[in-house]
C-alpha positions as a Markdown table, in Angstrom:
| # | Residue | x | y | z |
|---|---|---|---|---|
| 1 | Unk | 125.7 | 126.1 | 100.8 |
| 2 | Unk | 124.1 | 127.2 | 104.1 |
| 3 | Unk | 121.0 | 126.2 | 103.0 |
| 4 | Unk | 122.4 | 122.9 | 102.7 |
| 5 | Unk | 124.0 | 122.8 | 106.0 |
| 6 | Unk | 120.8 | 123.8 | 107.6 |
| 7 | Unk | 119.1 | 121.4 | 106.5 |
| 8 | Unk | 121.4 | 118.8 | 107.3 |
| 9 | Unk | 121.4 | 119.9 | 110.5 |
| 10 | Unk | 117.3 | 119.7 | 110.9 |
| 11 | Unk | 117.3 | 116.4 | 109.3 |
| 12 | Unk | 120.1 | 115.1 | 111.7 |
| 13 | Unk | 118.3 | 115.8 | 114.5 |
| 14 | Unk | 115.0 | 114.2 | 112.9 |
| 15 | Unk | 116.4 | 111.2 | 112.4 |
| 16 | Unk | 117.6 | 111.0 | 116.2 |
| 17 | Unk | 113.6 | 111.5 | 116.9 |
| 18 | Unk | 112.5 | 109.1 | 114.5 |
| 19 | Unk | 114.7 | 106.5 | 115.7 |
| 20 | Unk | 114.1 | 107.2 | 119.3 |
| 21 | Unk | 110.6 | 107.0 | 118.7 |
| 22 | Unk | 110.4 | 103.6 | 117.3 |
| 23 | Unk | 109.6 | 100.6 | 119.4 |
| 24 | Unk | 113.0 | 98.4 | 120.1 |
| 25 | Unk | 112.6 | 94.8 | 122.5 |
| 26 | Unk | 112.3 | 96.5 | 125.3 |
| 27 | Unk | 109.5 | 99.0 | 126.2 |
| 28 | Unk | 111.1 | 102.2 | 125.3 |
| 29 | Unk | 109.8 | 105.7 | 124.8 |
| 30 | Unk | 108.0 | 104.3 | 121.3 |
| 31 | Unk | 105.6 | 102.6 | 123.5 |
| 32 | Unk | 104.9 | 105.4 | 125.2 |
| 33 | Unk | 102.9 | 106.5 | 121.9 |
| 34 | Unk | 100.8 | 102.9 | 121.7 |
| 35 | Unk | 103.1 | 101.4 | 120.4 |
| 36 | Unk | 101.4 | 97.4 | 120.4 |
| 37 | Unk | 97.5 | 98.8 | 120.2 |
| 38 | Unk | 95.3 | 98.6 | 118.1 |
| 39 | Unk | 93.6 | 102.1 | 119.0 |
| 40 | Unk | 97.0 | 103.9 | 118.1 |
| 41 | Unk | 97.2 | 107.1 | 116.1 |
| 42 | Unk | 99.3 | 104.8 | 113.6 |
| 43 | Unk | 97.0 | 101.9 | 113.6 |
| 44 | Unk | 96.8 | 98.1 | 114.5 |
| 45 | Unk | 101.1 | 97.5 | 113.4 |
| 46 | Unk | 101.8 | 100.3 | 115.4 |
| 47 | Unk | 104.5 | 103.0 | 114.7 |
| 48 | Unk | 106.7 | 100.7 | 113.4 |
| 49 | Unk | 106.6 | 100.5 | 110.0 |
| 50 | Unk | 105.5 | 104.2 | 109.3 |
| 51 | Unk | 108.7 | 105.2 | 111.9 |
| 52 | Unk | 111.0 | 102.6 | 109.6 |
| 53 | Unk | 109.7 | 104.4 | 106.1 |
| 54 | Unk | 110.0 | 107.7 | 107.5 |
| 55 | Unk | 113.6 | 107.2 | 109.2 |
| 56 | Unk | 114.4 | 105.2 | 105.8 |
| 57 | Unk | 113.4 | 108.6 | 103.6 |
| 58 | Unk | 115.2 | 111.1 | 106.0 |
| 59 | Unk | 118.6 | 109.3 | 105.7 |
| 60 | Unk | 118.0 | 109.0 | 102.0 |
| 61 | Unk | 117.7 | 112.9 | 101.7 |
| 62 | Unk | 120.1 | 113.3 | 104.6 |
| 63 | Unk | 123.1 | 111.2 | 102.4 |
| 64 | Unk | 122.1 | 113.0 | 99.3 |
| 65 | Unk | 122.7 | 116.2 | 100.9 |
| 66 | Unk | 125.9 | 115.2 | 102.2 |
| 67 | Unk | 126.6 | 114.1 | 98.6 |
| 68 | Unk | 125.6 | 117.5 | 97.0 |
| 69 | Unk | 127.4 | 119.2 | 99.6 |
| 70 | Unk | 130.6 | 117.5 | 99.3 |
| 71 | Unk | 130.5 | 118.1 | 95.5 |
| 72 | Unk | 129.8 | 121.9 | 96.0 |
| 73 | Unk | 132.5 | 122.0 | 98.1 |
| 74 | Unk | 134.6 | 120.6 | 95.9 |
| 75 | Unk | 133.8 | 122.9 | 93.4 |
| 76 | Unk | 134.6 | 125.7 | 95.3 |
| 77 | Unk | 137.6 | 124.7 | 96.4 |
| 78 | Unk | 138.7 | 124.3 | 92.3 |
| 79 | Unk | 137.3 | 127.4 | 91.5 |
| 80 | Unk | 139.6 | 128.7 | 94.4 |
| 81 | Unk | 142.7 | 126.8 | 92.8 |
| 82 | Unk | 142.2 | 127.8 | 90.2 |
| 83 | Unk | 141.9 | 131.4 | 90.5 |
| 84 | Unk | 145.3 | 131.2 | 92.8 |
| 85 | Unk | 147.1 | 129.6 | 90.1 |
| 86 | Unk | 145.7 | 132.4 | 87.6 |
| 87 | Unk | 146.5 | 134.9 | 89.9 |
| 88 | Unk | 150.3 | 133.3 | 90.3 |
| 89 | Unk | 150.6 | 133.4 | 86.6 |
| 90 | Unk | 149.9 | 136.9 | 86.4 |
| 91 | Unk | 152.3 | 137.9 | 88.8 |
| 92 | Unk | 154.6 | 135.4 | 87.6 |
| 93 | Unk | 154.6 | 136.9 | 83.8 |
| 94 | Unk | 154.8 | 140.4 | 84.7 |
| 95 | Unk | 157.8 | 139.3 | 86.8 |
| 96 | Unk | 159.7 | 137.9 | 83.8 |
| 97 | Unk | 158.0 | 141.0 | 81.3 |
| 98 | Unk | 159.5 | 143.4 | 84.5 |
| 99 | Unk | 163.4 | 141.5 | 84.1 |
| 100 | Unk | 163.6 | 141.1 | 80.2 |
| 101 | Unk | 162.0 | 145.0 | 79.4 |
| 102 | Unk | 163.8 | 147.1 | 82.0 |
| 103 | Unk | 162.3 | 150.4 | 82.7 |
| 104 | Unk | 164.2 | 153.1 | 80.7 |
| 105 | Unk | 165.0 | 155.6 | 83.5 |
């Protein structure tokens, strides 16, 4: 479950880039990479649409980790219940064993 939360962590802040990078109305710090030329590194449309995909994909993975991890945890928290409950039992039926078969002394 670390694993998960490491990677949730990585992606948040990948998204934050992603949608910094991309070109809003104004000029902003996506058209600081060409964002409106035809020369640019993403070609004539600009980073827009490969920014929109790619921000698009990394919220898709990033909700289906939070999905995964929420169930996990949910899990474990059962499994910890559960045990409890067993553990209760136990003590609970030795009690009773302990009151209706005294100890001969």
């Amino acid at each position: 479950m670390i694993l998960i939360k490491i990677l949730l962590v990585i992606l948040a802040v990948l998204i934050v880039g992603a949608i910094m990078l991309q070109q809003g109305k104004g000029s902003d710090l996506g058209s600081a990479f060409g964002g409106g030329s035809s020369d640019s590194l993403f070609g004539p449309l600009g980073p827009s649409n490969f920014l929109s995909k790619l921000t698009w994909i990394l919220i898709s993975i990033f909700f289906i980790l939070c999905l995964f991890l929420a169930y996990m945890s949910n899990q474990a928290l059962r499994l910890n219940v559960d045990k409890s409950n067993q553990q209760e039992t136990t003590t609970q039926t030795q009690d009773l064993d302990e009151q209706n078969n005294p100890k001969p002394e």
